[in-house]
mmCIF file as Biopython writes it, N, C-alpha, C and O atoms, coordinates in Angstrom:
data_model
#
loop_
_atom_site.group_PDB
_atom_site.id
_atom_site.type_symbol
_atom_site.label_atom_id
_atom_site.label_alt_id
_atom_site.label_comp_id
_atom_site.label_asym_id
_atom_site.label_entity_id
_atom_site.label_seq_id
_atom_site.pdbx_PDB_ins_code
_atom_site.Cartn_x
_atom_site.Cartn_y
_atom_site.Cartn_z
_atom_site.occupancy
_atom_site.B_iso_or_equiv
_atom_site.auth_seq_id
_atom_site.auth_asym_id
_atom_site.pdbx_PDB_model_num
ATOM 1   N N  . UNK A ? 1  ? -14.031 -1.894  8.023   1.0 0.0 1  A 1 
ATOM 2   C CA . UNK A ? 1  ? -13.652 -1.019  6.935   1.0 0.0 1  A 1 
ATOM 3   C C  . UNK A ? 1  ? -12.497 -0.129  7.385   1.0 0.0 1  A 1 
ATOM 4   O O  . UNK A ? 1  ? -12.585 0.589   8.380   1.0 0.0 1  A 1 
ATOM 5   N N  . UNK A ? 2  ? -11.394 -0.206  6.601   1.0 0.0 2  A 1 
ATOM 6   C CA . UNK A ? 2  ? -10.417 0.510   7.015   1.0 0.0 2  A 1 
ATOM 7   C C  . UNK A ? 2  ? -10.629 2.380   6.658   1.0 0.0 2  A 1 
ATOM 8   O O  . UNK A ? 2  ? -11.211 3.010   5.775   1.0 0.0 2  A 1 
ATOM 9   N N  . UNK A ? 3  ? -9.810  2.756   7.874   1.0 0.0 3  A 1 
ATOM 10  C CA . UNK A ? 3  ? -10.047 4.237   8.116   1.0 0.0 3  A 1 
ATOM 11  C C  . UNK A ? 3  ? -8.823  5.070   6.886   1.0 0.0 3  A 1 
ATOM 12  O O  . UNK A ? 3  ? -7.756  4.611   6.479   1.0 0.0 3  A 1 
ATOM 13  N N  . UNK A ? 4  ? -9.330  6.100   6.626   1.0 0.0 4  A 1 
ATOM 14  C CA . UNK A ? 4  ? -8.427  6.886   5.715   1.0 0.0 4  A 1 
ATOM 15  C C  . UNK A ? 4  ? -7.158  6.934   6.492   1.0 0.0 4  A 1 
ATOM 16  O O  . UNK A ? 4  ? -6.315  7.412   5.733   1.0 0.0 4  A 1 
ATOM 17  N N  . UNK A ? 5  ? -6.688  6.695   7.512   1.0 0.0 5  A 1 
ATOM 18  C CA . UNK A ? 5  ? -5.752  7.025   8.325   1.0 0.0 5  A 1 
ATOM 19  C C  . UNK A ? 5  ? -4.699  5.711   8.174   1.0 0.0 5  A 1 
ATOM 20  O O  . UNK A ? 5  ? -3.550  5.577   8.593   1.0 0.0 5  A 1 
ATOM 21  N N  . UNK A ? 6  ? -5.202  5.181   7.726   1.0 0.0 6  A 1 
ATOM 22  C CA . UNK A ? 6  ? -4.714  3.412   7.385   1.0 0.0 6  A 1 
ATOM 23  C C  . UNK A ? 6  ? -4.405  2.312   5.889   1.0 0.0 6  A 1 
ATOM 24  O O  . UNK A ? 6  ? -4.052  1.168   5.604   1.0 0.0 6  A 1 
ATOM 25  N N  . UNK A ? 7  ? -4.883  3.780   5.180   1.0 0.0 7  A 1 
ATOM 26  C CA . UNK A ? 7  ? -4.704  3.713   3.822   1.0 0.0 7  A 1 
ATOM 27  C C  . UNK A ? 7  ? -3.874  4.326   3.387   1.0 0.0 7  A 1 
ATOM 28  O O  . UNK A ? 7  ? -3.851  5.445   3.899   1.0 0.0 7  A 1 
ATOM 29  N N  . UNK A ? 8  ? -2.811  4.107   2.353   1.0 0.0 8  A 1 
ATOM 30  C CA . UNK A ? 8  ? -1.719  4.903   1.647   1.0 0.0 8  A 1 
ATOM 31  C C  . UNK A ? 8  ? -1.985  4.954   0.181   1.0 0.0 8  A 1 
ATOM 32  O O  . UNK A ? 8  ? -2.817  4.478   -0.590  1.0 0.0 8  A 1 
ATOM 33  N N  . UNK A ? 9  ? -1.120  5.591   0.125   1.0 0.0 9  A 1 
ATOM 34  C CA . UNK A ? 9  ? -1.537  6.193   -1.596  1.0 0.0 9  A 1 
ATOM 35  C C  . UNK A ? 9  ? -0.077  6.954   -2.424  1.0 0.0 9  A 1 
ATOM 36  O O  . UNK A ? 9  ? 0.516   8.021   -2.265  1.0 0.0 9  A 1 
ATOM 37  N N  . UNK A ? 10 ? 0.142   5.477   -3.588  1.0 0.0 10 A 1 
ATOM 38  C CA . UNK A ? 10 ? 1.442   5.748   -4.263  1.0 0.0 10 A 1 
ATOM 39  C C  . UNK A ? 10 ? 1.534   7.035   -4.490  1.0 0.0 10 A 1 
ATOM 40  O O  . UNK A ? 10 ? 0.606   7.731   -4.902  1.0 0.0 10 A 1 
ATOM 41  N N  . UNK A ? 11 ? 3.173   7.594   -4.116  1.0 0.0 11 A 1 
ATOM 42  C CA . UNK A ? 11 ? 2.818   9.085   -4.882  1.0 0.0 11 A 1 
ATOM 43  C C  . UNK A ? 11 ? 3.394   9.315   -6.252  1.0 0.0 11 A 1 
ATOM 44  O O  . UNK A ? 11 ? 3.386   10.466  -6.688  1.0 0.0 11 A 1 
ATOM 45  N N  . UNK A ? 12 ? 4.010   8.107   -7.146  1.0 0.0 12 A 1 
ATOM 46  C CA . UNK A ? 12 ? 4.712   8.638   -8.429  1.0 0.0 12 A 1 
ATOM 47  C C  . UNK A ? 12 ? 3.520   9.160   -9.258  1.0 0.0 12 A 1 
ATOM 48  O O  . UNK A ? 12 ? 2.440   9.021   -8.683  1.0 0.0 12 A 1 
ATOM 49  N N  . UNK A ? 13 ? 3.467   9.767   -10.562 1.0 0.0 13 A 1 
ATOM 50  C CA . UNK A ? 13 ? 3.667   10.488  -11.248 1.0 0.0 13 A 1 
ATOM 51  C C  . UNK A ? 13 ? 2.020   9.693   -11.842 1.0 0.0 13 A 1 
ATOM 52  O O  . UNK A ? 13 ? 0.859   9.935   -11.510 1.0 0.0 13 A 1 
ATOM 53  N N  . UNK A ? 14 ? 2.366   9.098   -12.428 1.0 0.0 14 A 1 
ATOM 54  C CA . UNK A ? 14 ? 1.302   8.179   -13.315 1.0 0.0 14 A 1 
ATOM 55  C C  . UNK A ? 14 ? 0.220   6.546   -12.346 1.0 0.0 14 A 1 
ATOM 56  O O  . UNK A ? 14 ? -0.755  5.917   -12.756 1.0 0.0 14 A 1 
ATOM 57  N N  . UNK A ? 15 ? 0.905   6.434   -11.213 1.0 0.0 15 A 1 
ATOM 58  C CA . UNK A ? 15 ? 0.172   5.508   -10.657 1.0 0.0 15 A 1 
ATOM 59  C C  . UNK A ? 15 ? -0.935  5.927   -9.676  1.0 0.0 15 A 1 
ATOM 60  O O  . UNK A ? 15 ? -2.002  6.030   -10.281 1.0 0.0 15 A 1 
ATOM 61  N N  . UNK A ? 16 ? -1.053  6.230   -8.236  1.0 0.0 16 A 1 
ATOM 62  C CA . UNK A ? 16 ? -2.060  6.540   -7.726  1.0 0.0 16 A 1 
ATOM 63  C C  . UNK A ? 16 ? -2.626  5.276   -6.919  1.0 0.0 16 A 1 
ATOM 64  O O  . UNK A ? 16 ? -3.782  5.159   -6.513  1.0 0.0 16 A 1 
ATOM 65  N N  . UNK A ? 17 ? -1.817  4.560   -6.802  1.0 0.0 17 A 1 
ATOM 66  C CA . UNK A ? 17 ? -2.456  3.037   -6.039  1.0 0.0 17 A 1 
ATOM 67  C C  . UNK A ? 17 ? -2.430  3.269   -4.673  1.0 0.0 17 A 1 
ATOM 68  O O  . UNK A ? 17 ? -1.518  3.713   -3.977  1.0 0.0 17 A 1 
ATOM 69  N N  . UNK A ? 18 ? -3.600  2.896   -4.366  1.0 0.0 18 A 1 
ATOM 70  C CA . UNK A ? 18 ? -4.460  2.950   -2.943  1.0 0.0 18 A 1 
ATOM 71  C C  . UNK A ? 18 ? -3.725  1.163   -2.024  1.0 0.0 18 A 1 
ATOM 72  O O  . UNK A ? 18 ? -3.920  -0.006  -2.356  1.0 0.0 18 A 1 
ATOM 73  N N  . UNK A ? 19 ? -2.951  1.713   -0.921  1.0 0.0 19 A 1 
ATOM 74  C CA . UNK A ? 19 ? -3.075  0.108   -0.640  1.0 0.0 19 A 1 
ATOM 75  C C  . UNK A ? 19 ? -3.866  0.445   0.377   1.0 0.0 19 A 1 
ATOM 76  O O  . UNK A ? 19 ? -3.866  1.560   0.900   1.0 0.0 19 A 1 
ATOM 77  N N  . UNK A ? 20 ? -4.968  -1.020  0.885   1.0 0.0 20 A 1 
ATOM 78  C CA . UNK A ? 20 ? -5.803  -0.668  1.259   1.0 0.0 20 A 1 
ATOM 79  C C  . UNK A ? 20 ? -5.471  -2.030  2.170   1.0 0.0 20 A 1 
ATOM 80  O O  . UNK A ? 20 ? -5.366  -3.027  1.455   1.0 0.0 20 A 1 
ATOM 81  N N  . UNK A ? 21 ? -5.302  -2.255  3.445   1.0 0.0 21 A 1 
ATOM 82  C CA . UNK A ? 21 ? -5.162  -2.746  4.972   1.0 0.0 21 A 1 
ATOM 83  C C  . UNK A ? 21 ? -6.599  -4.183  4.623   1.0 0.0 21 A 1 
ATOM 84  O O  . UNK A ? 21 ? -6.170  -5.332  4.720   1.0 0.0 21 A 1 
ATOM 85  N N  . UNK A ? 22 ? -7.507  -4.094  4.406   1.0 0.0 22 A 1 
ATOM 86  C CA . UNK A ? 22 ? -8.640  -4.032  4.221   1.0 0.0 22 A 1 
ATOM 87  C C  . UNK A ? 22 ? -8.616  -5.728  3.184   1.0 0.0 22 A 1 
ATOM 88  O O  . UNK A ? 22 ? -9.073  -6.822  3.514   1.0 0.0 22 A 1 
ATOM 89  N N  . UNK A ? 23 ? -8.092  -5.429  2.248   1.0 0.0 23 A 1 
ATOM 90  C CA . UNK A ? 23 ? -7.866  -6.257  1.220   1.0 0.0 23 A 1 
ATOM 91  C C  . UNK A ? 23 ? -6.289  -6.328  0.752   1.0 0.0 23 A 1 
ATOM 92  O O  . UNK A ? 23 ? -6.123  -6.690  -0.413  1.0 0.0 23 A 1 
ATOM 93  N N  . UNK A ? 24 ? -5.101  -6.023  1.530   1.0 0.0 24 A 1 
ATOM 94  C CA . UNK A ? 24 ? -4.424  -6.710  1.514   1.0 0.0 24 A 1 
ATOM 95  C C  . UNK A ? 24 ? -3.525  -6.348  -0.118  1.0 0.0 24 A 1 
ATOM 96  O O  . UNK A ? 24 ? -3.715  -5.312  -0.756  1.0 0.0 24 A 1 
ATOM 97  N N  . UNK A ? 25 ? -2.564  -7.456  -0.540  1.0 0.0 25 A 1 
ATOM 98  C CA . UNK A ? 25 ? -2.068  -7.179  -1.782  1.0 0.0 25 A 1 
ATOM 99  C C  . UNK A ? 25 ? -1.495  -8.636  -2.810  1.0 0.0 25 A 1 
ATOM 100 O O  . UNK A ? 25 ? -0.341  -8.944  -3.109  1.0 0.0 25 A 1 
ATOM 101 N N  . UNK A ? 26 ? -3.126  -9.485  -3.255  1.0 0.0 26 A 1 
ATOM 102 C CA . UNK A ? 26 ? -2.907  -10.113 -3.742  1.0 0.0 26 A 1 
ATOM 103 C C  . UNK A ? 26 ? -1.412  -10.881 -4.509  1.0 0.0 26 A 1 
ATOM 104 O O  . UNK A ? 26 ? -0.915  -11.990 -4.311  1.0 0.0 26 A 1 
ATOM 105 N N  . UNK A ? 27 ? -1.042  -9.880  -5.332  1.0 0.0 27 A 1 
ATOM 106 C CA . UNK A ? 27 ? -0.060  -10.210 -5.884  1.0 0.0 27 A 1 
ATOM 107 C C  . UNK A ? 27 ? 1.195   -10.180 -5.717  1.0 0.0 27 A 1 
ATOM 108 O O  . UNK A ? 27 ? 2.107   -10.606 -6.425  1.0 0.0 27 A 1 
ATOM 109 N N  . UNK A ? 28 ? 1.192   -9.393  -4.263  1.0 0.0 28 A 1 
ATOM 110 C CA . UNK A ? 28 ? 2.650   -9.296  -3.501  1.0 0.0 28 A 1 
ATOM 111 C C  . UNK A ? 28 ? 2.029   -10.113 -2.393  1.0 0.0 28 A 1 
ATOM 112 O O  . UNK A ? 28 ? 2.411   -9.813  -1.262  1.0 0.0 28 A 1 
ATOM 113 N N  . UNK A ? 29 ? 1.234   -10.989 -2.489  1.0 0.0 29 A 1 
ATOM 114 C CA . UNK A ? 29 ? 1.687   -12.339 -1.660  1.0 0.0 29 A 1 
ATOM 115 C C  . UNK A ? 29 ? 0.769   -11.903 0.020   1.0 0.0 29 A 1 
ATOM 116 O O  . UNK A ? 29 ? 0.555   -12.723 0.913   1.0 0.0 29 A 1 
ATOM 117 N N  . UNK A ? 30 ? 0.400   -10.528 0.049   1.0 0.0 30 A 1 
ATOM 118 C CA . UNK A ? 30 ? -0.014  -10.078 1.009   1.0 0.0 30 A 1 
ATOM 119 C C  . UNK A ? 30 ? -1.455  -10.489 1.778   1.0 0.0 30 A 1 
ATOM 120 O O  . UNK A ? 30 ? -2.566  -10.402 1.255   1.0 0.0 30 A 1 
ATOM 121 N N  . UNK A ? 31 ? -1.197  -10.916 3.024   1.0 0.0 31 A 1 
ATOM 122 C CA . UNK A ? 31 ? -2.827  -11.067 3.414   1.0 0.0 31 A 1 
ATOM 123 C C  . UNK A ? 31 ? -3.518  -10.113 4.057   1.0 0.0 31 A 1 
ATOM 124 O O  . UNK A ? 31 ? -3.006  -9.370  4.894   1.0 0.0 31 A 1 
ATOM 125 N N  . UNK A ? 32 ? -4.609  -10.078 3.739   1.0 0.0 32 A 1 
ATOM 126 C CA . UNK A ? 32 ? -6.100  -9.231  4.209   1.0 0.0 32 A 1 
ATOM 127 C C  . UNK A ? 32 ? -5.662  -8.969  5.666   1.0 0.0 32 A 1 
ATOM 128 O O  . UNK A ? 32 ? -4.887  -9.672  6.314   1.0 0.0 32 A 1 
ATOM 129 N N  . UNK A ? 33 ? -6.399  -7.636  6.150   1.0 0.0 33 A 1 
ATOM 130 C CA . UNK A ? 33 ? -5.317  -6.944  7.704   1.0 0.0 33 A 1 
ATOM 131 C C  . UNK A ? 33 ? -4.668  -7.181  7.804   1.0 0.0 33 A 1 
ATOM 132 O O  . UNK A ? 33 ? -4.625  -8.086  8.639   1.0 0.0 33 A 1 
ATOM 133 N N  . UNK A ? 34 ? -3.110  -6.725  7.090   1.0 0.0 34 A 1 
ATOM 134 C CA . UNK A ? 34 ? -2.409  -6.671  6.957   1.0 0.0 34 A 1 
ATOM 135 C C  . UNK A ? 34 ? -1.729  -4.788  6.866   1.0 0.0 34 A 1 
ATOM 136 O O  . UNK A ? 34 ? -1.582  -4.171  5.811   1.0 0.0 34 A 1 
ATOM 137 N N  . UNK A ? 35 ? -1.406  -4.207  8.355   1.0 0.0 35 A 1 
ATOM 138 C CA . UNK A ? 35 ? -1.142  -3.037  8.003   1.0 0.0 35 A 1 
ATOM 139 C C  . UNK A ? 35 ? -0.364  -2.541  7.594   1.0 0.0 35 A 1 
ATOM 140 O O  . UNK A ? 35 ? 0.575   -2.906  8.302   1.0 0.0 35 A 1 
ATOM 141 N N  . UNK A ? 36 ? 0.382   -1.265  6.202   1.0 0.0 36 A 1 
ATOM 142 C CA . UNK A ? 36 ? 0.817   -0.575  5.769   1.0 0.0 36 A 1 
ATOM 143 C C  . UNK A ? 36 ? 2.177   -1.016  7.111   1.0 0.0 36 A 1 
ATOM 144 O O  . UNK A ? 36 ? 2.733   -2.095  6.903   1.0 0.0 36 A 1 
ATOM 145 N N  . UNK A ? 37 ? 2.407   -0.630  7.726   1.0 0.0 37 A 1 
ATOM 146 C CA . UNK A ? 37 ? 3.830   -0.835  8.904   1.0 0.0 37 A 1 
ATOM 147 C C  . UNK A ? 37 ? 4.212   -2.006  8.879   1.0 0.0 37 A 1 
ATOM 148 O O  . UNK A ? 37 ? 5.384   -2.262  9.156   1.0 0.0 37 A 1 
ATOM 149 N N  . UNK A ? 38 ? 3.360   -2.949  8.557   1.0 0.0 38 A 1 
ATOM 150 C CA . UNK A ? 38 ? 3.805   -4.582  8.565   1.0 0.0 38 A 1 
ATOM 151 C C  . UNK A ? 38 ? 4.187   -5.009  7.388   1.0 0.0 38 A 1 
ATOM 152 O O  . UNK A ? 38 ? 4.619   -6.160  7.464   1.0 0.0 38 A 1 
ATOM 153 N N  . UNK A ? 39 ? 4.213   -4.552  6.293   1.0 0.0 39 A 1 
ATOM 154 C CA . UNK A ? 39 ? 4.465   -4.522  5.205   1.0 0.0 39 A 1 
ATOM 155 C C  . UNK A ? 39 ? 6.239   -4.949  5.172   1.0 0.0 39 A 1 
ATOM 156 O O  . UNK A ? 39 ? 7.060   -4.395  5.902   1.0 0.0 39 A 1 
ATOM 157 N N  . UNK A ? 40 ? 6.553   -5.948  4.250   1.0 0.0 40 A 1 
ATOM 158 C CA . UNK A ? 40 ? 8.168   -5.691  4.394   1.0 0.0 40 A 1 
ATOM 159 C C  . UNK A ? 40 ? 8.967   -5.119  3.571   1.0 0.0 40 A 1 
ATOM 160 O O  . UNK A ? 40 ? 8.662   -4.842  2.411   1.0 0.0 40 A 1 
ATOM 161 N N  . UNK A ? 41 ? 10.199  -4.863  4.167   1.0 0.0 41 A 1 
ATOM 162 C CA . UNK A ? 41 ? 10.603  -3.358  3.629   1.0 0.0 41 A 1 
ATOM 163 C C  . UNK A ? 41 ? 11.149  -3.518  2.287   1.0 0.0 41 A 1 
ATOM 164 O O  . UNK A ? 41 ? 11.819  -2.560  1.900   1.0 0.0 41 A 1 
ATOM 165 N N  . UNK A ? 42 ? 11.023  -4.496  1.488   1.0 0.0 42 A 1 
ATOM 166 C CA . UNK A ? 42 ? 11.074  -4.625  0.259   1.0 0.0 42 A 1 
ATOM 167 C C  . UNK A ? 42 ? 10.135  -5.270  -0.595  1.0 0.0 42 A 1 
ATOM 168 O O  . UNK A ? 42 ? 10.416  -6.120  -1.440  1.0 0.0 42 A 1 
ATOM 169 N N  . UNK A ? 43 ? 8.730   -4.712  -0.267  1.0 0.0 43 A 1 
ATOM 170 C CA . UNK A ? 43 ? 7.247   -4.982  -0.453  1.0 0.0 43 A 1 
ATOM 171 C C  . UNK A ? 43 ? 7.461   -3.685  -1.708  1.0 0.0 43 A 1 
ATOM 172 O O  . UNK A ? 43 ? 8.228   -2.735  -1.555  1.0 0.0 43 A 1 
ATOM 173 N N  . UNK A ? 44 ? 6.467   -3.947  -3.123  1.0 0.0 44 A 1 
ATOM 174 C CA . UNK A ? 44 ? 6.917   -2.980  -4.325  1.0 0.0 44 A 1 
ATOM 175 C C  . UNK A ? 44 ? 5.344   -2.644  -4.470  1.0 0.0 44 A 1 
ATOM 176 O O  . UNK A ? 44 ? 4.657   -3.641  -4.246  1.0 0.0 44 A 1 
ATOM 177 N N  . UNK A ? 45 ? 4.609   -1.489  -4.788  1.0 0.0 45 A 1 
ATOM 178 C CA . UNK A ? 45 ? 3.466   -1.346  -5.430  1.0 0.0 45 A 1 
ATOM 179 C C  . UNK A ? 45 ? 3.557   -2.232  -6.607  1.0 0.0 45 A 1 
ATOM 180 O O  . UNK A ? 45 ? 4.507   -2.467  -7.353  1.0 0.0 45 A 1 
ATOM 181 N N  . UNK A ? 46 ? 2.079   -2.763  -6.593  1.0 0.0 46 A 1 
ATOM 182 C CA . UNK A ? 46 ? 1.642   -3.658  -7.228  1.0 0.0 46 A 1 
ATOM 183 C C  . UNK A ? 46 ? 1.541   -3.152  -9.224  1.0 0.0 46 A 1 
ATOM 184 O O  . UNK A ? 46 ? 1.403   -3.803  -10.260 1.0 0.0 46 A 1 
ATOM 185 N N  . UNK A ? 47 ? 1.657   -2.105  -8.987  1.0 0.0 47 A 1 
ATOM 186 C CA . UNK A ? 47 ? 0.716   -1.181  -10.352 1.0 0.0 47 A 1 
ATOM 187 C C  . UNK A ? 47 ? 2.567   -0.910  -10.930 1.0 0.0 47 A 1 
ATOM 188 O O  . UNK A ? 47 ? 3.152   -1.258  -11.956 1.0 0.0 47 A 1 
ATOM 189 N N  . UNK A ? 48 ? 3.021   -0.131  -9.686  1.0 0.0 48 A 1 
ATOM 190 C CA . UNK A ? 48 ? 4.090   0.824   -10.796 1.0 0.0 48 A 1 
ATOM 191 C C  . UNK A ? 48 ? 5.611   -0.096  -10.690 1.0 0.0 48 A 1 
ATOM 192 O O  . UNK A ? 48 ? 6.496   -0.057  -11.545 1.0 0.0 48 A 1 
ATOM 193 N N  . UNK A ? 49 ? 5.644   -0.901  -9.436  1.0 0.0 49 A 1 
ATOM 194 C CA . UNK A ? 49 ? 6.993   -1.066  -8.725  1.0 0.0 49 A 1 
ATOM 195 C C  . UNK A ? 49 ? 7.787   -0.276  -7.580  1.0 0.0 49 A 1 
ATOM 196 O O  . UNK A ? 49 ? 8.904   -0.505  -7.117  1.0 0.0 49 A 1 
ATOM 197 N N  . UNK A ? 50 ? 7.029   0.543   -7.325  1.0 0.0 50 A 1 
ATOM 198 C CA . UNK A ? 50 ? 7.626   1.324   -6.127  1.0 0.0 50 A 1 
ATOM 199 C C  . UNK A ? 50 ? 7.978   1.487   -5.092  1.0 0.0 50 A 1 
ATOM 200 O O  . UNK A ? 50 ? 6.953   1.495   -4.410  1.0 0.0 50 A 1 
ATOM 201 N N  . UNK A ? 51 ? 9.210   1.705   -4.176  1.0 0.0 51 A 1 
ATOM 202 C CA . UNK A ? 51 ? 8.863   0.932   -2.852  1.0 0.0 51 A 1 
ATOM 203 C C  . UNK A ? 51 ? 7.969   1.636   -1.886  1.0 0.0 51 A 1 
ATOM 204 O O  . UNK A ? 51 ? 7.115   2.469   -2.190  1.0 0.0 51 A 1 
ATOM 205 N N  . UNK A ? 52 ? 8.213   1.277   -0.879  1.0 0.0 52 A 1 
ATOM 206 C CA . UNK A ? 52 ? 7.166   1.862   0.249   1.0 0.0 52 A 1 
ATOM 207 C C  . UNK A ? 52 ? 7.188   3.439   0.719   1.0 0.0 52 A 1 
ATOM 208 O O  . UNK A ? 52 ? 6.319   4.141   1.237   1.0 0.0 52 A 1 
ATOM 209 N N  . UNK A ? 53 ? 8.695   3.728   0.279   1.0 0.0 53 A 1 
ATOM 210 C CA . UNK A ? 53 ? 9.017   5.138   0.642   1.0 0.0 53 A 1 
ATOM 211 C C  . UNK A ? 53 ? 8.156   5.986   -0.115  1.0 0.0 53 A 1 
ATOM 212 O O  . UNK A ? 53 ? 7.695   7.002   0.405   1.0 0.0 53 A 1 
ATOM 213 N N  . UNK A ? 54 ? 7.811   5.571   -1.661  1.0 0.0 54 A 1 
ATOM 214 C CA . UNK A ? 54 ? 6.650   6.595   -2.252  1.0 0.0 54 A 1 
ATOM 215 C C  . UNK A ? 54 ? 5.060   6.489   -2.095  1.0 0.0 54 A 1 
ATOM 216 O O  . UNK A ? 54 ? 4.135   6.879   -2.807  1.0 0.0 54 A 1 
ATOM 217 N N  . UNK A ? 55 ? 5.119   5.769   -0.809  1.0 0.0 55 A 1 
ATOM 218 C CA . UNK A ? 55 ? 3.346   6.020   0.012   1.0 0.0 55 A 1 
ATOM 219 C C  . UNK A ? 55 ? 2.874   6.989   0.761   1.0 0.0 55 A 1 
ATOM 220 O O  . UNK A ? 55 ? 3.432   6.932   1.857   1.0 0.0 55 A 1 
ATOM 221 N N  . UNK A ? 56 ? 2.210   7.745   0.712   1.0 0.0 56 A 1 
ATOM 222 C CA . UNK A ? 56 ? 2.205   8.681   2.023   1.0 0.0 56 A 1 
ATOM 223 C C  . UNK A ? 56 ? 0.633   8.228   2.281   1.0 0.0 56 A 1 
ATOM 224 O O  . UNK A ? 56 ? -0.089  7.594   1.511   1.0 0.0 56 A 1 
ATOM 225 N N  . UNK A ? 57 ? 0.349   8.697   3.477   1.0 0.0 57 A 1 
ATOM 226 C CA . UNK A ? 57 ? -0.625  8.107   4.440   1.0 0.0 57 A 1 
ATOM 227 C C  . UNK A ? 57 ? -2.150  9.836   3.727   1.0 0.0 57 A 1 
ATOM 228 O O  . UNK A ? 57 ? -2.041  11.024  3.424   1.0 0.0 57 A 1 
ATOM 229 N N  . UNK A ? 58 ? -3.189  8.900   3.814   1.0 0.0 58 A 1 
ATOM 230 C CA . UNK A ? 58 ? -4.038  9.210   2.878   1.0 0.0 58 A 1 
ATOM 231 C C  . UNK A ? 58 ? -4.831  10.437  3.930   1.0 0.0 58 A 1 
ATOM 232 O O  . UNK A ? 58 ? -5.659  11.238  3.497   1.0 0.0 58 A 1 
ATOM 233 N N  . UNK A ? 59 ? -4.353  10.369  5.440   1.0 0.0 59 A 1 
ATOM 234 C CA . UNK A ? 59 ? -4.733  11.143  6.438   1.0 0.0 59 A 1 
ATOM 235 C C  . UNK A ? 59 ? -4.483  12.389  6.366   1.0 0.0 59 A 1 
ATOM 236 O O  . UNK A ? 59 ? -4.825  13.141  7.280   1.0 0.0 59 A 1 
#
């Protein structure tokens, strides 16, 4: 189970999406343990479109 420290959390306005290490990001192609840093740098939240710069770490 991934640690709050390893989880991010969109920060725009209306979304709020949790990416979660844990389970990964189906629809951006992403596999399960797969951490937030490994992510590539033109990886978009799944919910709003956002890039990675509007995640901040849930720690």
């Amino acid at each position: 189970m991934a640690q709050p420290s390893e989880m991010y959390r969109c920060q725009t306005v209306n979304c709020g999406y949790i990416y979660n290490p844990d389970k990964g990001d189906r629809k951006g192609k992403i596999p399960p343990d797969t951490g937030f840093a490994a992510l590539p740098d033109n990886w978009k939240c799944p919910v709003c479109g956002s890039s990675k710069k509007m995640f901040k770490s849930m720690a």
